[in-house]
C-alpha positions, -999 to +999 in steps of 0.1 A: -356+093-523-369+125-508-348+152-500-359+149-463-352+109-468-315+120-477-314+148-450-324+117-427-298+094-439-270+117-439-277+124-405-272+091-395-243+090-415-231+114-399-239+105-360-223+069-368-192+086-380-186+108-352-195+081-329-170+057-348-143+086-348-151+091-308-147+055-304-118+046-321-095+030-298-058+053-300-032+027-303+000+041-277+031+047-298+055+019-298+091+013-309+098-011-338+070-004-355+081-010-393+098-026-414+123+006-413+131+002-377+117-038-365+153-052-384+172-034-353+190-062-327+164-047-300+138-055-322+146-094-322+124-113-294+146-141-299+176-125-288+181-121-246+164-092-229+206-083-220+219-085-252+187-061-270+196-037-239+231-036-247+222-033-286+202-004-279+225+015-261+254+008-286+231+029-308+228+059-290+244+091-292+252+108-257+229+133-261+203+108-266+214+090-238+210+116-212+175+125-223+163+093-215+174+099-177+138+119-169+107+103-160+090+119-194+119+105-221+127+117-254+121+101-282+145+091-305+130+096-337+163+084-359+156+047-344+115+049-346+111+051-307+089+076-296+089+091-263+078+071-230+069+088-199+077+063-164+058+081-142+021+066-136+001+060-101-017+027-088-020+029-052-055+015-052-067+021-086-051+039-113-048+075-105-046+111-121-016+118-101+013+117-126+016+123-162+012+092-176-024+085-168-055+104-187-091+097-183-103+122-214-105+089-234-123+058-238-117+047-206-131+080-183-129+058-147-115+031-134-120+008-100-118+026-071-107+000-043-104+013-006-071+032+007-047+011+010-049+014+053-086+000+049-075-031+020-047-037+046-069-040+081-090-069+063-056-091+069-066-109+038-036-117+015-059-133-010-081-104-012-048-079-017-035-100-045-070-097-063-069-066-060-035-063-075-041-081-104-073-063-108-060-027-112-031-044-134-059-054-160-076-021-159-040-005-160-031-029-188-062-023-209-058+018-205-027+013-220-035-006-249-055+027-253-032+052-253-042+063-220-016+048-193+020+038-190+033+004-176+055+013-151+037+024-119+048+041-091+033+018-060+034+006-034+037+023-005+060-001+018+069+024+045+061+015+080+033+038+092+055+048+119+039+080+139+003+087+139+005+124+124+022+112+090+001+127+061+008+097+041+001+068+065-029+064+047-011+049+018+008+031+041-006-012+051+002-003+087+032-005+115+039-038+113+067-052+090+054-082+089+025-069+080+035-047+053+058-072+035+030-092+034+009-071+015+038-058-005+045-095-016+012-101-029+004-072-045+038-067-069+030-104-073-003-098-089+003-066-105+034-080-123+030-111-130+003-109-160-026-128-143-060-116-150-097-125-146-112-117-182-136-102-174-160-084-201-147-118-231-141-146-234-104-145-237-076-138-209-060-148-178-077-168-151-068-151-114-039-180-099-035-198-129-010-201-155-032-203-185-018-174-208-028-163-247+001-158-264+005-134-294+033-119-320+065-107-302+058-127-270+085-136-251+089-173-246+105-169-206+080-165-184+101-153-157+116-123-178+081-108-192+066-082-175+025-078-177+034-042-160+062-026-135+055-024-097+076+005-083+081+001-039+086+034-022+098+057-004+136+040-002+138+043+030+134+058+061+106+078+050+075+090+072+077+128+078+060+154+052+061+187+076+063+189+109+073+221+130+108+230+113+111+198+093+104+192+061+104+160+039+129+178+013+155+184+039+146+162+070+176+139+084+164+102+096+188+092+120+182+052+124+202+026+148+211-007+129+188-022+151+158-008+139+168-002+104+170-043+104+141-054+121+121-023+108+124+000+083+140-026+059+118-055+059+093-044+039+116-032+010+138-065+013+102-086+008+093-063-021+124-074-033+129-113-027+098-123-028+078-096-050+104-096-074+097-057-078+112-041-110+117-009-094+126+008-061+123+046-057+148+066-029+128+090-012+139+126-004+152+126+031+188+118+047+195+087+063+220+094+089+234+126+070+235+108+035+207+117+009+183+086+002+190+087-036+232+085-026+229+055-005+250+034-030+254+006+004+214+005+004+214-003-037+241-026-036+223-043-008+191-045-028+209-059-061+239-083-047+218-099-019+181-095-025+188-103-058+167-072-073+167-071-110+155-038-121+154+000-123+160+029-093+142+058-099+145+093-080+116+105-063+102+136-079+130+163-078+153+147-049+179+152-072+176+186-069+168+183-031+204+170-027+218+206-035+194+235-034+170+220-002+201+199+020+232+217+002+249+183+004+265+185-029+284+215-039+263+220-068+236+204-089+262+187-115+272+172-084+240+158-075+236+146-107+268+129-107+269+111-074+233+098-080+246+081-111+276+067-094+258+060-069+235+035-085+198+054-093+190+050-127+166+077-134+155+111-123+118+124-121+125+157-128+145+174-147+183+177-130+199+147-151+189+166-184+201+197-169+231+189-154+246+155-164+266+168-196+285+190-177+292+170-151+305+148-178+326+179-193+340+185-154+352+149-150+324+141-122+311+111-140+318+089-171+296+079-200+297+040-184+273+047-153+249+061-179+250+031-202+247+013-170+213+034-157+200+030-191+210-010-190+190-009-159+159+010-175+158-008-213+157-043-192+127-031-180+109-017-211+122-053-228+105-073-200+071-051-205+072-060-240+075-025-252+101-030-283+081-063-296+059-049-319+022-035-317+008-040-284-026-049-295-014-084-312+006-090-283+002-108-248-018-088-235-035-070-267-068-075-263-075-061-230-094-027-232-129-010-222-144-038-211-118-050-187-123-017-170-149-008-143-160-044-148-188-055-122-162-081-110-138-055-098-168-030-090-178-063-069-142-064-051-140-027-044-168-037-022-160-066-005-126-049-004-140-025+019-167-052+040-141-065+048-114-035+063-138-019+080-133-021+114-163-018+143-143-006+173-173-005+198-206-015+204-223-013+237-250-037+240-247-052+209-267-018+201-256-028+161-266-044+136-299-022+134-333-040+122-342-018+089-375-029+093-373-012+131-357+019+118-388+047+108-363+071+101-327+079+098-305+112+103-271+110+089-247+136+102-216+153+095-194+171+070-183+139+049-216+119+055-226+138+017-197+134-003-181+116-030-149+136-031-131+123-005-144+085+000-109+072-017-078+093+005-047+106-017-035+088-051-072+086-063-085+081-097-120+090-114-144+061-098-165+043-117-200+045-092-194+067-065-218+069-038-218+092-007-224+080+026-263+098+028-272+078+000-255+044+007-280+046+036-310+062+015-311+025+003-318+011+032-339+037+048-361+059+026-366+085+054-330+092+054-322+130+065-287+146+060-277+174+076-237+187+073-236+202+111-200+216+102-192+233+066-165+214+063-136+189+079-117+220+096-149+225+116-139+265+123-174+271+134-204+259+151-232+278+130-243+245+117-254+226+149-287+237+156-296+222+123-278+189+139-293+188+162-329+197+150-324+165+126-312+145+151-344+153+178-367+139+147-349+108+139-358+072+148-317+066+147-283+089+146-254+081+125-227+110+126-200+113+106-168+122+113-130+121+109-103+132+088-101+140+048-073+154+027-076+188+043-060+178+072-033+145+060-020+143+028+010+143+011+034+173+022+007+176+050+013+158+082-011+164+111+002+184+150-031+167+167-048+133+171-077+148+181-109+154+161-108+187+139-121+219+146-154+220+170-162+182+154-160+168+187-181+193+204-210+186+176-207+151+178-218+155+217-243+172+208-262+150+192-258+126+213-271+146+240-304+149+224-313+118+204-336+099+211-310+066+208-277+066+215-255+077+185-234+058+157-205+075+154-183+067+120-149+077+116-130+086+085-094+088+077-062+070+075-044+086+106-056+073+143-073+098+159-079+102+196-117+098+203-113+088+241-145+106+247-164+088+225-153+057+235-162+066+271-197+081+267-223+059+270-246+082+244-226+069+217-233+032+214-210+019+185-181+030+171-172+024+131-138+032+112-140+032+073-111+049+071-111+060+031-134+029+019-132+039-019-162+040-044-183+013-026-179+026+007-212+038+017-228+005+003-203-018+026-209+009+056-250+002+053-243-036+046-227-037+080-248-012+097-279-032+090-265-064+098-259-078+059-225-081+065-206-091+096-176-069+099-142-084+109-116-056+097-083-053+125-067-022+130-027-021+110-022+006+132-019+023+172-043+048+179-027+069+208-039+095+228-034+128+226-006+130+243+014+113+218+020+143+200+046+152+228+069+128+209+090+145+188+079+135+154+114+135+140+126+106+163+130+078+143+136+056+174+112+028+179+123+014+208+111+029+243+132+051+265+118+055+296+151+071+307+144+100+288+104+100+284+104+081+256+078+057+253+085+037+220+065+032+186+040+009+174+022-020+195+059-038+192+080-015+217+052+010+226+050+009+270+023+036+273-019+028+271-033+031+234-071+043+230-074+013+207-042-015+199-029-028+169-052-057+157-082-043+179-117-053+158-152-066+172-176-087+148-214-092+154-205-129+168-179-143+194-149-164+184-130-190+204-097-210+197-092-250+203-056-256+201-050-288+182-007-289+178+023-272+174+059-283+192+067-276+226+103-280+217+128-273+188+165-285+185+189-268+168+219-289+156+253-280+149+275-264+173+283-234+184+312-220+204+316-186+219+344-174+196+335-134+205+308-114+227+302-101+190+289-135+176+274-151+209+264-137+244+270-157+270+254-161+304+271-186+332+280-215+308+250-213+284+242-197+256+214-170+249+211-168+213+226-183+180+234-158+146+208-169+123+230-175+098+250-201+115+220-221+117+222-249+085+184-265+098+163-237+096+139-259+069+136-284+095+128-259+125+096-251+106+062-263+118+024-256+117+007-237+145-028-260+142-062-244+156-097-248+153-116-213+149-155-217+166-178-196+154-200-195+191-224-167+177-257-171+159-243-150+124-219-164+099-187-143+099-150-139+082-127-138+112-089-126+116-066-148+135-036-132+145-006-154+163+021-132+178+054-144+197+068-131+230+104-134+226+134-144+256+148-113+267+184-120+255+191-091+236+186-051+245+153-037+223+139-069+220+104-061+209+073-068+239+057-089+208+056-093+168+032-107+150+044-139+131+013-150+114-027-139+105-055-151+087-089-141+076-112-173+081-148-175+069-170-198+094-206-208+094-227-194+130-221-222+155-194-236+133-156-245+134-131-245+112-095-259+114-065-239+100-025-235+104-001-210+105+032-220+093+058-208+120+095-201+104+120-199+135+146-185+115+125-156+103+099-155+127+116-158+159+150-141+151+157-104+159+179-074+151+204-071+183+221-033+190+243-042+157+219-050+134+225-084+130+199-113+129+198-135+164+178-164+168+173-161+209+177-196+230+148-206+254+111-203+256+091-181+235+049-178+246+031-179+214-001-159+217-037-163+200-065-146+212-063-154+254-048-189+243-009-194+250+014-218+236+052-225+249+077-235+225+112-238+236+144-233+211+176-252+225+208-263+215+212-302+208 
């Protein structure tokens, strides 16, 4: 062989190495990982997920004990368990935020899906629990790799409760119905170790129970954990800054009534029927008492919604409690009371600091530590993390090909198809004809920008496209043109460049909205109108195209665009919100007429004049005593620019009703033993507790209808049913939703569905106390302009 031969070959020797070296999947660290630690009672799958807890902590010195009280946790080298950190992000996708996700690996993107506003407005519950299990897989396999945790801090199950919040993106909406919904099914999914396989030929089937089982499996189904779903912000949570207040110091004040029939729902749902593993307290006071001390709220959540799982701090409240709200006296304090109070963990650093010496002061005992950490090893134990090497386990062979898979690169679209929502279109001016369209000027700030398609709690997509070039495929003579350097819009330098474009183009798309500059987290907004001078360049154009203009809207919060709606120069309005990686193909798809949209807003867009409400009162009911006009489509009184649920498709829907009761008996009896229990008017009653009633199975029924498809385009259509209640009770809401969903008909088809009504849960409300009353009389069930009467009496 020549010594250019062996110059060749060593060459190649040494690309394949490095190659192999750069490839080699890095296997996370994981307890019981010899035979010098695996004999330890923790170690031994066949022993109960209590009695390996308990084992564990027996072991433990207190030292030891308190380090593991931080979201990064010490390893304890002495019993081969290496450190773990708690603290990763899933919102829609798994995100850099936190430390215990990395994308400098094998895995360097993930599946971007749409914020979780935009999954949430497609009112698709099948859809959100695909998602769900989707990101668990990809979360799953990056773990296997070294480059993820398993316990992930989402979802977001506050009620987007004012316009302005930073966060509302993150948010499914202002309904709690709504919002429990979607909690339900994606802590469901994510938990629940249900996959689609993608990328081999082994795994999970998506709603099946087919499962490969491997060394150190547990044999209960209902214990094992494929990964930890965390609901937040516990509770009361919807402020970030506004004016003087601040989301470190801020003081909800909440009546009973709306804490029942609002702000709790959600978290209760995530609870019941999720079976989350983890809650998280958020920051602010809830009438004067810290989040993460609400020892009544964490009882609640254990002794009656039966959580099994851990509480964790959100990061640095602990600290909040004495140096931002001087509640406690000191921060040994805080640490103290959170302990007794029921959180199990901190994410921060307070509990290392400050927990010994509150144990040297007297403040709190060595028991509510074994008790956190019961708490937190139950849930490592139910993730598998003390049986053995992960890769010969359940869930071992997930990995880069289960990652940015063209199955979940396929649902991130249809994910967004389907919550985009087409909020006007004059003259049925959309969709366009591409062969019509000569030429095509896109416009605005965001209309050229990857950056910001996915809103806060973003990962590193794996195909991001921008807006300009979504449409670029449709339309080769696609001009851009920014028209404002940026979202702010400080300047109007740019629009004669607009408007040069615009003059030139067959068609005007313009681009505007919101991005991260203006909500985020610690962020929230003063205005609901458009940014800077956006709304002045958005008129514009307008005023000199040849067509009447698109005008797309981007961001989570509502935004008042009055004028737009108004102006007959701007023919169709389009919200996509954040619409994640496939965005700007699902925006073309639907501008084009490839995809009939059907999205429904989750949320109120006011006018302006909102922002007169003070943004700190946590009332939802209206006022009108004192000005006050109420929150969200369920007790607002004032005229929104669009409603709750508003959405127009490309073809027209109609309802046939085909049965539901006119009349339900409740059985039993009921006597008027105090105004407390039962309100009385003449010698009837107006309402029952809910909990008196023993036949609340039987009371249930199906709301039957036949959806018509009366346009000439096939379409996926939202059916919402909402109830008008008796007025029996003071802050009864003006309606509630009690059912929705997403139908796919043929054009100039039908098809039948039904909505199961529960009375008990569906028709009952929070009175002044907070207690659950199920009213007496007739309630107006609503669909579309159909009504249906169904009357609740006492037999």
């Amino acid at each position: 062989m020549s010594p250019n031969q062996l110059l060749i070959l060593f060459f190649f020797f040494f690309i394949s190495a490095s190659r192999s070296i750069l490839q080699s999947p890095t296997i996370p660290q994981f307890p019981c990982n010899s035979p010098q630690y695996n004999q330890y009672p923790f170690c031994n799958t066949s022993l109960s997920i209590a009695t390996r807890a308990k084992s564990l902590i027996s072991l433990l010195t207190l030292q030891e004990k308190i380090q593991q009280l931080s979201n990064n946790a010490s390893a304890i080298p002495r019993l081969g368990i290496p450190a773990y950190e708690w603290w990763s992000e899933s919102l829609h996708g798994i995100a850099t935020n936190g430390p215990g996700i990395n994308f400098n690996g094998t895995m360097p993107s993930a599946t971007s899906f749409p914020q979780v506003i935009v999954t949430a407005a497609s009112f698709n519950k099948t859809l959100w629990s695909k998602i769900g299990s989707a990101i668990a897989t990809e979360a799953r396999a990056m773990y296997n790799y070294g480059q993820a945790g398993l316990t992930f801090w989402a979802p977001t199950v506050n009620l987007f409760r004012d316009p302005r919040w930073g966060r509302g993106q993150e948010s499914p909406g202002e309904d709690p119905m709504l919002v429990s919904a979607y909690a339900i099914e994606y802590v469901k999914s994510f938990q629940s170790g249900k996959w689609d396989g993608e990328g081999g030929d082994d795994g999970f089937v998506f709603g099946e129970k087919r499962a490969l089982k491997g060394e150190g499996d547990e044999t209960d189904d209902d214990e094992g954990l494929m990964l930890s779903a965390c609901c937040k912000h516990l509770i009361a949570y919807d402020l970030e800054k506004w004016k003087n207040f601040s989301r470190y110091s801020f003081n909800a004040v909440v009546t009973e009534q709306d804490m029942q029939d609002s702000y709790e729902p959600p978290f209760r749902a995530c609870v019941e029927q999720g079976k989350a593993s983890c809650l998280m307290c958020s920051y602010n006071q809830v009438n004067g008492v810290p989040a993460c001390l609400r020892e009544d709220l964490f009882q609640k959540a254990r002794d009656k919604w039966g959580f099994k799982g851990y509480i964790t701090s959100d990061c640095d409240a602990v600290a909040t409690i004495h140096f931002y709200q001087n509640y406690s006296k000191s921060p040994e304090d805080s640490a103290a009371d959170t302990l007794k109070a029921g959180m199990d963990i901190n994410c921060g650093t307070s509990m290392l600091r400050y927990t010994q010496p509150a144990i040297d002061e007297g403040k709190v005992r060595e028991e509510e530590i074994d008790r956190a950490l019961f708490n937190l090893f139950s849930v490592q134990l139910r993730l598998g993390l003390f049986n053995g090497n992960p890769r010969k386990g359940r869930f071992g062979k997930l990995g880069p090909k289960d990652v940015c898979t063209s199955k979940h690169k396929t649902l991130a679209l249809e994910a967004a198809r389907q919550g985009i929502v087409l909020l006007k279109n004059d003259k049925k001016f959309l969709p366009l004809n591409k062969n019509d369209v000569s030429s095509l000027a896109i416009i605005g700030p965001l209309a050229n920008n990857v950056s910001q398609m996915g809103g806060g709690y973003t990962g590193i997509p794996c195909s991001p496209k921008s807006l300009f070039e979504g449409f670029k495929d449709y339309i080769k003579n696609t001009y851009y043109t920014s028209g404002c350097a940026d979202v702010p819009c400080d300047s109007d330098a740019g629009f004669k460049e607009a408007i040069q474009t615009a003059q030139k183009a067959d068609f005007v798309v313009v681009v505007a909205g919101l991005d991260l500059t203006q909500e985020t987290e610690d962020l929230d907004r003063v205005s609901l109108l458009l940014p800077g001078q956006q709304m002045a360049l958005i008129s514009s154009v307008a005023t000199v195209s040849k067509r009447p203009v698109i005008l797309v809207l981007t961001g989570g919060g509502p935004l008042d665009v009055s004028f737009a709606k108004c102006d007959p120069q701007i023919s169709s309005i389009v919200w996509i919100g954040y619409p994640g990686e496939a965005g700007a193909k699902a925006l073309a798809e639907i501008i084009f007429g490839d995809y009939n949209p059907g999205g429904r807003l989750t949320m109120t867009w006011y006018t302006e004049s909102f922002t007169k409400v003070p943004m700190n009162d946590m009332n939802m009911r209206a006022d009108p005593s004192r000005g006050y006009p109420g929150r969200t489509y369920r007790f607002y009184i004032g005229d929104p620019v669009y409603g709750f649920g508003e959405g127009l498709s490309y073809t027209n829907y109609s309802y046939k009703f085909l049965s539901a009761p006119s009349k339900l008996s409740i059985s039993g009896s009921f006597k008027a033993r105090s105004s407390r229990n039962i309100l009385q008017e003449g010698s009837g009653l107006d309402y029952v507790n809910t909990y008196e009633v023993t036949s609340c199975t039987s009371l249930r029924f199906y709301f039957r209808i036949c959806v018509m498809n009366r346009g000439d385009m096939d379409g996926s259509h939202v059916v919402m049913l909402f109830a008008r209640f008796p007025k029996v009770a003071k802050g009864t809401p003006e309606r509630q939703l009690i059912g929705f969903d997403r139908v796919h008909t043929f054009k100039n088809g039908s098809k039948e569905i039904s909505i199961l009504v529960d009375p008990c849960e569906h028709f009952s409300i929070a009175n002044e106390h907070g207690n659950r009353i199920l009213p007496l009389g007739n309630y107006r069930l609503n669909l579309g302009d159909m009504e249906h009467s169904v009357t609740i009496e006492i037999s």
